[in-house]
C-alpha angles and dihedrals in degrees: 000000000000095000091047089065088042102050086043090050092050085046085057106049090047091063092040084053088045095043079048085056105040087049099056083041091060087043091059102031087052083045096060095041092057087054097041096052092038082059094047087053089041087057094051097062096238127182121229119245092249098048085051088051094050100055099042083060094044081048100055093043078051087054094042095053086048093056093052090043089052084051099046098048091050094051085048092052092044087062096042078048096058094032092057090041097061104051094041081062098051084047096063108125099247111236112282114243109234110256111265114255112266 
């Protein structure tokens, strides 16, 4: 009976021992896998989710002051339109009268 304890607490201490190992392998293993993969992005050349961020909103302000540009600049266009309308009416040459018979 006694080396029955003893064989199961040898048994015991040889998987804790084995649970210990296997523990430090999927460290590591998790360890070199987070730096392979975080090479592989930094070869990519990937953005990072708050640069991208930061220039879609930099993009759409872009797009919005375009758009009131584009407004302004018609309706600018509209008034130089009907100015330069006006005074190129009143400039007509009036019909000329026939010469009078000599």
């Amino acid at each position: 009976m006694q080396g029955d304890n003893r064989l199961f607490d040898d048994l015991a201490r040889m998987a804790s021992g084995a649970m210990g190992a296997f523990t430090g392998l999927r460290e590591e293993l998790e360890a070199r896998m987070r730096d392979h993969v975080e090479r592989m992005l930094g070869r990519m050349n990937l953005v990072r989710r708050e640069e991208f961020d930061a220039v879609q909103a930099m993009a759409a302000k872009a797009r919005a002051d375009q758009e009131a540009l584009e407004g302004r600049l018609a309706l600018i266009e509209a008034r130089l339109a009907e100015t330069s309308a006006a005074p190129a009416a009143s400039r007509r040459p009036s019909p000329k009268k026939p010469a009078a018979p000599e």
